[in-house]
N, C-alpha and C positions, 0 to 999 in steps of 0.2 A: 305029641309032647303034652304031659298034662303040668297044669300050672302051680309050683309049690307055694303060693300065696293062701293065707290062712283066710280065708274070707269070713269065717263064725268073728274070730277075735276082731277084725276090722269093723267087723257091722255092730260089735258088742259093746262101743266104747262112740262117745259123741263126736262130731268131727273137729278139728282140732284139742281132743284132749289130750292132754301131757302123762307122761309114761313115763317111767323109772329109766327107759334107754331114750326116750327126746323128750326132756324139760321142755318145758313152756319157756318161750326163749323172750324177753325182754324188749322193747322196741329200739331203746335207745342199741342193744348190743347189737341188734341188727342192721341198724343206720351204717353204724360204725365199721359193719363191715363189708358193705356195699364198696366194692370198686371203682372207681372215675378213671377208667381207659380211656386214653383218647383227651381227657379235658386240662385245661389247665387249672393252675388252683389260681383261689381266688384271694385278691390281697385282702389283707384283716381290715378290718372297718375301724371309723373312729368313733368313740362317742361325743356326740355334742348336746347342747343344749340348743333348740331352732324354736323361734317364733313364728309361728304360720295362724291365718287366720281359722277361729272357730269351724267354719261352714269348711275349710278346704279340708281339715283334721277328717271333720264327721262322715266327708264324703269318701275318704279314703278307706276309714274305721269301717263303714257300711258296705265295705265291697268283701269285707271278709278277713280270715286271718291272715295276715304277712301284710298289711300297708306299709309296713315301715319299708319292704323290699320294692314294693312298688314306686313308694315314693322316690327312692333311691334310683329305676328303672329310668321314672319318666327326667328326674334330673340329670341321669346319664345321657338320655337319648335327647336332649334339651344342648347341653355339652358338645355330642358329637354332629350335632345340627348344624353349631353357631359355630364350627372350624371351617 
């Protein structure tokens, strides 16, 4: 069985480049359409206003992007500690 994959056209074009038949697809549209089988959803957040000290902020800020969820993590696990 010989294989009817164009190999010239595949090698002729840089790898993910976008093509009149598959657009360059958007991140956010792909988040969007990731699937969550299996999980449950998650309740909606509040926004607050919170006072924490300078150093505890910086030490959070330096671990990288997302401390806000972090932070939320260890006050979750803080939470289901003290029941």
């Amino acid at each position: 069985m010989q294989s009817k994959t164009d190999w010239a056209k595949l090698k002729s074009g840089a790898p993910g480049t976008a093509t009149p038949d598959h657009p360059e697809a958007k991140l956010r549209h792909t988040v969007r359409g990731i699937v969550r089988r299996g999980l449950t959803p998650q309740p909606p957040k509040a926004a607050i206003s919170l006072r924490i000290e300078q150093d505890v902020l910086e030490w959070f800020k330096a671990q990288g992007p997302g401390y806000q969820t972090r932070m939320n993590a260890v006050l979750r696990a803080y939470r289901d500690a003290s029941v």
